[in-house]
N, C-alpha and C positions, 0 to 999 in steps of 0.2 A: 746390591748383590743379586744374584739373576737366582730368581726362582727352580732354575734347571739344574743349582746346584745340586751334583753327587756325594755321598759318602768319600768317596777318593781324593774328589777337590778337594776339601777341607782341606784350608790352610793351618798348619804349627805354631799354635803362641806361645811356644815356648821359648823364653828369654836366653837369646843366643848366647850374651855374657855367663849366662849361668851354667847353661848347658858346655860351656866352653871350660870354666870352671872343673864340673863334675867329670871332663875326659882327661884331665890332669891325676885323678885318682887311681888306684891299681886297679887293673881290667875287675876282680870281684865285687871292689866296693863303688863299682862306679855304676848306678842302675839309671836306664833310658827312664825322661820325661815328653810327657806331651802336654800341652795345654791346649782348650778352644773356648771359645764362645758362646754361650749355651744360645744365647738368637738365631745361631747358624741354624741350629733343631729349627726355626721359625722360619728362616727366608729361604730353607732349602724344605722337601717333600719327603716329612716325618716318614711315611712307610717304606720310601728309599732306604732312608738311614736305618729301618727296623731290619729288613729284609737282606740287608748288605751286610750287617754288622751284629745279627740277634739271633741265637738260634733259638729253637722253640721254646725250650724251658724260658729264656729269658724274655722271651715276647710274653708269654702269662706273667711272668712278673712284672713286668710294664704295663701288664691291661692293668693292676691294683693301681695305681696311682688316675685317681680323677683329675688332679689339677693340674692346667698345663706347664705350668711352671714346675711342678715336681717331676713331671713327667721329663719334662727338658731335660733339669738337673742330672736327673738317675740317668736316662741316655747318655748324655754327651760324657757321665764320670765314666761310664761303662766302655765308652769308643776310646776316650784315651786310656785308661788302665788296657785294651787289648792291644791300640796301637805301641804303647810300650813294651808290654810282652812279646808285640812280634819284631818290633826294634832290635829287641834284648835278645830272643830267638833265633833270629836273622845273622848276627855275629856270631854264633856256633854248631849251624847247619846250613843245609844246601839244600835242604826239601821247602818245596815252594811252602810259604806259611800262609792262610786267608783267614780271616776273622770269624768263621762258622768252625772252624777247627778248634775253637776254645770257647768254653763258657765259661762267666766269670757266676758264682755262690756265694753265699754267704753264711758264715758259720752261728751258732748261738748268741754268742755277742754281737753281731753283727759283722765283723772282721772278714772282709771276701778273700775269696782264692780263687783258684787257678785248675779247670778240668779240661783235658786236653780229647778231642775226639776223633785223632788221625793218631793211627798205631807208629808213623813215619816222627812225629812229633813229640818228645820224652820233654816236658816241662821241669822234670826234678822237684828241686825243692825252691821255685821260682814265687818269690814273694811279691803284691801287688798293693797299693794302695790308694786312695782314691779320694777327692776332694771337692766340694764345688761352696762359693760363696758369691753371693748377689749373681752376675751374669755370667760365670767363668767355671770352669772346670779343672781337674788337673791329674792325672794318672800318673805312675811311677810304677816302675819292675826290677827285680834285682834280685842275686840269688842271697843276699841277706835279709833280713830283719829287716822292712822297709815302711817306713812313714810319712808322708807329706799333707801339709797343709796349705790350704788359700784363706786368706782375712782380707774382705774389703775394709777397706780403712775410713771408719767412720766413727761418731761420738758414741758409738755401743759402748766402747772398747773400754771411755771413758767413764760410762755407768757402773760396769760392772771390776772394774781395776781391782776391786775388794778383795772379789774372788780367784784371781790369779796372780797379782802383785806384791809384795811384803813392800816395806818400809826399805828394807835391806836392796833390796833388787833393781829399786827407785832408782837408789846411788849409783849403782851398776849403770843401770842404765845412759844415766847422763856422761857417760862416759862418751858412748856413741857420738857422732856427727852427725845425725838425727834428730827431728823434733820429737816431742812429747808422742804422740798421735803415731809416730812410722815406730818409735820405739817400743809403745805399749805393743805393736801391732805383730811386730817380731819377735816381745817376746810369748804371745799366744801362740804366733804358729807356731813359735821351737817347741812350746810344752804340749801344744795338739798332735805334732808330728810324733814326739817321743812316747806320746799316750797310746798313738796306731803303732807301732814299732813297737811296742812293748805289750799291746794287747792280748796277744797268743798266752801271756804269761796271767796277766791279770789287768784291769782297768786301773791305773793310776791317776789320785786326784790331783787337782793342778797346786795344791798349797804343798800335797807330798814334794814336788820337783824343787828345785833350788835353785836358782841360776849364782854362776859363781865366778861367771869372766864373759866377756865379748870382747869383740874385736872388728876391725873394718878394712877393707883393703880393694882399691877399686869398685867400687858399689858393690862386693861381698860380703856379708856379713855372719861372723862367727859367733855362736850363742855356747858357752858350757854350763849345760847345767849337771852336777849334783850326782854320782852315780849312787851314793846312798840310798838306796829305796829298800823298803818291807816287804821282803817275800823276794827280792830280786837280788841275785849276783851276778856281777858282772866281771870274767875273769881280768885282769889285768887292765882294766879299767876307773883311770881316776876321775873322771868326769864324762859326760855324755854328750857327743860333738851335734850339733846341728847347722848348718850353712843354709842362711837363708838370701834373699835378694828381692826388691821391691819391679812390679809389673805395675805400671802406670797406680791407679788405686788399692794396689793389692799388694799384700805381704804373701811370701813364696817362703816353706820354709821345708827342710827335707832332714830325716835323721834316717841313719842304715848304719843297724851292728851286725857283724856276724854272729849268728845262727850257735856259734859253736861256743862261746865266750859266756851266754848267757844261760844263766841256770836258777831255779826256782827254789 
């Protein structure tokens, strides 16, 4: 990859099957993904990418991070969470959109949003959310409640199963056309997606969630977990959908409610 890489070139790994998927949903609940490579940060000229894609507030928050690899991280979650927004953007206005026209925050719990700095540009109540595991990154936007998760698929998954697996779930699982390893892996993203997706309300632990069906259809994969939670309603909601889908080592997994359904 040639060093003269720009912010613009950046190529979209975002899994066309899936993305193909998500434009089958009604125009609300269907929110733009992007995914990249966080080494692109590496073979292309970091202050390119600051300068094209940071505005100032968010350039001081990237001097706090010393190590290159967090640094990478936090970037590249940052360019995809905006290229989605202006994805999402893009399909309901005419005013040109650039990436210095939004800064992405983060609230108390850490949960980012969305501040817009072109008066031409009404974000609303445009929901963001953001991901990165091992080399990969992942953004998401949508005017719902929005979640996504990346898990590289490795023997962690397998140390820690304790903590996010019942006995119950096991069974579930083997349902799947999946091995062991792609199943554990799916079901962490659906319960980390549904944990960002539900975090505005409160942090949900992963033994809280329940999963209670999947499903598979052309490398799609449907997770329901459990709408029973403490402290959370969900109007007219028997279970809590998730669609995930596997990227070469990695579990992709995405949950979006509306905004309007859920109540504390």
């Amino acid at each position: 990859m040639s060093n003269n890489l720009t912010a613009a070139q950046l190529p979209d790994l975002a899994p066309p099957t899936f993305l193909k998927h998500l434009a089958t949903r009604p125009y609300s609940e269907c929110p733009t993904l992007t995914q990249l490579h966080t080494d692109q940060m590496v073979n292309g000229d970091e202050s390119t990418f600051e300068q094209t894609w940071l505005t100032e507030p968010e350039k001081l928050q990237l001097k706090q991070y010393g190590f290159d690899k967090r640094r990478r991280e936090w970037l590249s979650g940052r360019i995809c969470a905006k290229k989605a927004a202006m994805q999402y953007l893009a399909r309901a206005t005419t005013a040109p959109l650039a990436a210095l026209d939004l800064s992405i925050q983060s609230d108390q719990s850490g949960r980012p949003y969305l501040i817009s700095h072109n008066p031409q540009i009404a974000i609303g109540e445009l929901d963001i959310s953001i991901s990165h595991s091992h080399d990969m990154a992942v953004g998401i936007a949508g005017s719902n409640y929005c979640g996504v998760d990346l898990q590289y698929l490795n023997n962690t998954l397998f140390k820690v199963k304790n903590r996010y697996c019942s006995d119950f779930e096991s069974l579930i699982l083997d349902e799947l056309p999946a091995d062991e390893l792609l199943s554990l892996g799916l079901l962490w993203v659906a319960k980390e997606a549904v944990r960002k997706c539900l975090s505005s309300i409160r942090l949900i632990g992963f033994r809280e969630m329940e999963l209670i069906g999947v499903a598979e259809k052309d490398g799609i994969y449907t997770l329901l977990l459990s709408s029973a939670l403490s402290g959370i309603s969900i109007s007219n909601v028997a279970s809590i959908e998730v669609v995930a889908h596997t990227v070469g080592d990695y579990a992709l997994g995405l949950c979006s409610i509306a905004k309007e359904k859920i109540h504390a």
